[in-house]
N, C-alpha and C positions, 0 to 999 in steps of 0.2 A: 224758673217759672216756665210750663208747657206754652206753645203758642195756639193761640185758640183760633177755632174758624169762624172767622166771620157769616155770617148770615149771607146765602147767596143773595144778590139783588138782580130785581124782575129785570128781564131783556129786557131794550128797548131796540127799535127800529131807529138805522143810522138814519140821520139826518142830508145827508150826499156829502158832506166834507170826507176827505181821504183817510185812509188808516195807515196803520205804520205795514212799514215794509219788511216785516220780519227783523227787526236789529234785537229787538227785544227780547227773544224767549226761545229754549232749543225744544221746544214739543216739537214732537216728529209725527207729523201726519200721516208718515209713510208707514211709520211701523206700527199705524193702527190698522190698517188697510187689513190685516189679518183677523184681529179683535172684531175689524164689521164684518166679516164673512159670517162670523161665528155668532156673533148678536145678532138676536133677532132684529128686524130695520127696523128704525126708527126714524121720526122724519121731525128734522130740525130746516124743515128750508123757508125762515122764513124771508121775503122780497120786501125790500125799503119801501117804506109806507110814511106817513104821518104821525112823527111821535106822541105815543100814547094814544093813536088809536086803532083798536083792536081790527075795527074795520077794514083799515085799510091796508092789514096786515094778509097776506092771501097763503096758502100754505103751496110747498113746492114738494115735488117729488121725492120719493126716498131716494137716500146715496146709491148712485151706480157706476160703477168702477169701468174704467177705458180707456184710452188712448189718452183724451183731455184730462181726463178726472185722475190719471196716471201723473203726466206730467204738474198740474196743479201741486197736486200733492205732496211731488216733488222738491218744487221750489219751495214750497214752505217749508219742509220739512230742512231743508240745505239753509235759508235767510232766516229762521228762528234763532242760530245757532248764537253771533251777536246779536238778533235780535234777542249786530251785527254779533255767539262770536254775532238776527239779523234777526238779517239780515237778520240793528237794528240790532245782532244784533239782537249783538251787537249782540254797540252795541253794545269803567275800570278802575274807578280810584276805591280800593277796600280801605277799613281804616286800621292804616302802615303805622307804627310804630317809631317813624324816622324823624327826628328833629326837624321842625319848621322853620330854626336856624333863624329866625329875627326875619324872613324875606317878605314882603309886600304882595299882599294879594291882589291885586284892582282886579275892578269892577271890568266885568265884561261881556259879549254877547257874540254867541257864534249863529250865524243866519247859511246854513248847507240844505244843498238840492242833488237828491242821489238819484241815479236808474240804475232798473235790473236788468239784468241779463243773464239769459243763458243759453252756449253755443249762439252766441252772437247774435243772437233772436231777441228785440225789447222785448221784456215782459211787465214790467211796473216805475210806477216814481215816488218819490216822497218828499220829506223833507224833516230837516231837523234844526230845533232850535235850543239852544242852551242860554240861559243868564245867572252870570253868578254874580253875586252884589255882597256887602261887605262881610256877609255874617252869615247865609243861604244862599240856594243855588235852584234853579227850578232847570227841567227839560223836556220838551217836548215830542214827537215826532208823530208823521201822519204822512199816510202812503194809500195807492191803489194799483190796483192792475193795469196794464196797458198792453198793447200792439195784439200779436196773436194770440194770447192768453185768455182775454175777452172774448174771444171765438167760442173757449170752450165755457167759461163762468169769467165772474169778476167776484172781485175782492175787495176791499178795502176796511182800514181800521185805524185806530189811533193809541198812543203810549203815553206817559206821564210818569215824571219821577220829581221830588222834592225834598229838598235836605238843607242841612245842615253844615256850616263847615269849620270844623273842629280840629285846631291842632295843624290846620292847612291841608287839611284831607276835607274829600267831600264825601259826605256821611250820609247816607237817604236815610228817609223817614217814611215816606208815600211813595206808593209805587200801584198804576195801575195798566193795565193792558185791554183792549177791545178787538175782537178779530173776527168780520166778516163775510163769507161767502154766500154765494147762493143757496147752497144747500147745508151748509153748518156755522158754527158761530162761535167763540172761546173767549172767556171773559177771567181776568184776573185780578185779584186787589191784594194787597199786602203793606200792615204798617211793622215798619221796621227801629231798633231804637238800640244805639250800639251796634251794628252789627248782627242781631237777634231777633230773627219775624216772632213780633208780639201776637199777629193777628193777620189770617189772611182766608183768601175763597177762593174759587177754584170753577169754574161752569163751562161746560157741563164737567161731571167727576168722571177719572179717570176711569175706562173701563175695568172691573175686576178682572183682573189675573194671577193666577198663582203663582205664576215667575216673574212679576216686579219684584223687584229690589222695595223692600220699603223701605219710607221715609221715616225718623225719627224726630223730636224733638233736638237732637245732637246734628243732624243736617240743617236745621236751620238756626244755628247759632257760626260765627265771624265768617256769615256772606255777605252779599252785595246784590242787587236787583242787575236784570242785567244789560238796564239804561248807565246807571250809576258805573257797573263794574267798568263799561265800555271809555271812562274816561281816566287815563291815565295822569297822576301827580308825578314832576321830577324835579328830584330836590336839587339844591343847590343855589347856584350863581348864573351860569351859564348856561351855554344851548341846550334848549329842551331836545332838539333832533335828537339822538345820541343812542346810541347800545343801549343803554341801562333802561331804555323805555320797553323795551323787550324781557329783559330777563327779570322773568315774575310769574306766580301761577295767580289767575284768578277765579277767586269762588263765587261761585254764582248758584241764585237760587231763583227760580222765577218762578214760584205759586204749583209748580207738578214735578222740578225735578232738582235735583240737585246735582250738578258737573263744577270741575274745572277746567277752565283755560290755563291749556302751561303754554307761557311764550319761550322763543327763543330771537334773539339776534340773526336778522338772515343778511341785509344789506342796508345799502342806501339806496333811493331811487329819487326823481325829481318827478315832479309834477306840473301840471298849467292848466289852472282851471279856466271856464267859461268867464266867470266873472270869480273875484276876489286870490283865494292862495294859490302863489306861483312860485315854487322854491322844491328843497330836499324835506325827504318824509323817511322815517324810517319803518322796516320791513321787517314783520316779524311774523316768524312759520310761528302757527298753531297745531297742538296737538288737544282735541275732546278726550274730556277723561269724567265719566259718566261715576257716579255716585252711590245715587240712589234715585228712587220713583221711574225707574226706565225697565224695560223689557230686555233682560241681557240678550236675546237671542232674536230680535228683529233685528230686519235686513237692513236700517238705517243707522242703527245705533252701530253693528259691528263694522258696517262700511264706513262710518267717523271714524270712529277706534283707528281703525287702521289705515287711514289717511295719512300722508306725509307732504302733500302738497299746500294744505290749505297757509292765506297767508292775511293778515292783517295790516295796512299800512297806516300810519298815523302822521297827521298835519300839527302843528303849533294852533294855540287862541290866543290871536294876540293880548298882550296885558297882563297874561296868567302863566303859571307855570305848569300848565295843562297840556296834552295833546289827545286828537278824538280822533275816529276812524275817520280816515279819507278812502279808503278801498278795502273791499273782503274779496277776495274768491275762495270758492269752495270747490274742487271737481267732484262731478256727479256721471252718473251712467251714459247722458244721454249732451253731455258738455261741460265747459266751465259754467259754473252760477258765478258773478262780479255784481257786487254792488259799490257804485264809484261815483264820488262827487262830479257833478257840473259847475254847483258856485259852491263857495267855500269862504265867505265873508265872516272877518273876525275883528271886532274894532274894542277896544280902550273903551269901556263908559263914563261919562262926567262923572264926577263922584269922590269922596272919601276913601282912598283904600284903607284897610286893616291892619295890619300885624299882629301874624298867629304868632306867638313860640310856645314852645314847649319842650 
């Protein structure tokens, strides 16, 4: 079955609640920066207003490229990747094939608080919320700009994903994205079922190019959103820390492109957060390996490619046999981009657990 596009739905004007921080989605802003040269401008600015009214919606200047509008850019373009890989993100459970083994799913809730940074500079914050309950799983996230960033624009948006947990994998079903700037705005939906986008939109569409890589209907069949993808299952009995959270490729589709994440095993590390997880995380380098719907030949996609620093760290939810990103960095031209937990709260909820097998 082809997956169909949904019907764009009309903007609306953010409300002032936060948006995610890039975990969710690797559009690269950067490597359009070429594409609006070449487009005639167009002016998508529009400034937080009173939702659903047009009045109080005021229009802002067309895109103009510079020093701020550079760096902006940049970090999104770097925190889209899990959005963690952002970062957001982000930013990983596909549905695995591996025996659920009879183990106990409980019910559980992770409450995290990230900031960004790049070259040591705050630039944003957010936060992420996971609940999985005996049978589905929801997750949230919502981030803005902060420190100097703000100088040049601000930002802010929010993510959603919803699924399903089958076989003791968490399986999306819903998957959406919101992303605000001053001057532009990126909106995503996708319903997912198996593995397979039935249905999704895209706003605004991507610019025509002759050298994307297109997308097929075969790109978007055994992916994963890339909230969901961001949350790692380890089977077994014992510690979820462990090597084997690392060695995995994940696919990932987020509404414009299709990549994977290859993990590999780098180390151990410990951590101590602000409030809540204080213990070992395990470390695992990423390599971006781009698909389809991307620009082979912009300057941010071949700069991934050929990265060999980037790394991913992942923390335990208590209760579950899960682990979720505690840390991404990504290096960039102009510094490290990290996005890294403050609190890191993960508690057991009252409840009935489950047992998958299969």
């Amino acid at each position: 079955m082809k997956s169909r596009q949904l019907p764009v739905p009309a903007w609306h004007a953010p409300t002032g609640e936060a948006g995610v921080i890039c975990l969710d989605r690797a559009k690269m802003a950067l490597q359009e920066r070429e594409e609006d040269r070449k487009a005639p401008a167009v002016d998508r600015g529009w400034c937080r207003g009173k939702r659903n009214d047009p009045k109080s919606l005021r229009q802002g200047p067309a895109h103009k490229s510079g020093v701020g509008a550079y760096r902006i850019e940049l970090v999104n373009s770097y925190f889209r990747l899990p959005r963690a890989i952002v970062l957001a993100a982000a930013l990983l459970v596909m549905a695995m094939t591996q025996a659920w083994e009879g183990q106990v799913f409980a019910q559980a809730k992770l409450d995290a608080h990230y900031t960004v940074s790049l070259a040591g500079l705050p630039l944003g914050h957010g936060t992420w919320t996971i609940e999985i309950g005996e049978n589905q799983f929801s997750t949230s996230a919502r981030g803005a700009t902060a420190g100097l960033l703000r100088i040049f624009a601000s930002g802010q948006g929010q993510s959603s994903a919803r699924g399903v947990i089958s076989g003791g994998q968490l399986v999306s079903s819903t998957y959406s994205s919101s992303i605000y700037t001053d001057k532009k705005y990126d909106e995503v939906r996708m319903v997912i079922a198996g593995g397979t986008v039935k249905e999704f939109s895209a706003e605004p569409p991507n610019t025509p190019n002759a050298s994307r890589v297109p997308l097929t209907d075969a790109h978007r069949r055994g992916v994963s959103d890339p909230m969901t993808a961001s949350l790692v299952r380890i089977p077994g009995n014992g510690d979820t820390v462990v090597p084997a959270g690392c060695q995995r490729t994940l696919s990932v589709f987020d509404g414009r492109m299709r990549y994977d994440l290859q993990l590999a095993f780098k180390r151990f590390d410990t951590v101590t957060s602000q409030a809540g997880y204080q213990g070992r995380v395990v470390v695992c380098a990423v390599h971006f390996a781009p698909i389809a719907g991307h620009v082979p030949d912009r300057y941010a996609i071949k700069y991934l490619v050929e990265q060999h620093d980037m790394e991913m760290w992942f923390a335990p939810i208590a209760g579950t046999r899960i682990i979720a990103p505690y840390r991404i960095s990504i290096p960039t031209p102009v510094g490290v981009g990290v996005l890294e937990a403050s609190q890191f709260i993960s508690v057991p909820q009252p409840g009935r657990a489950s047992v998958k097998t299969q």
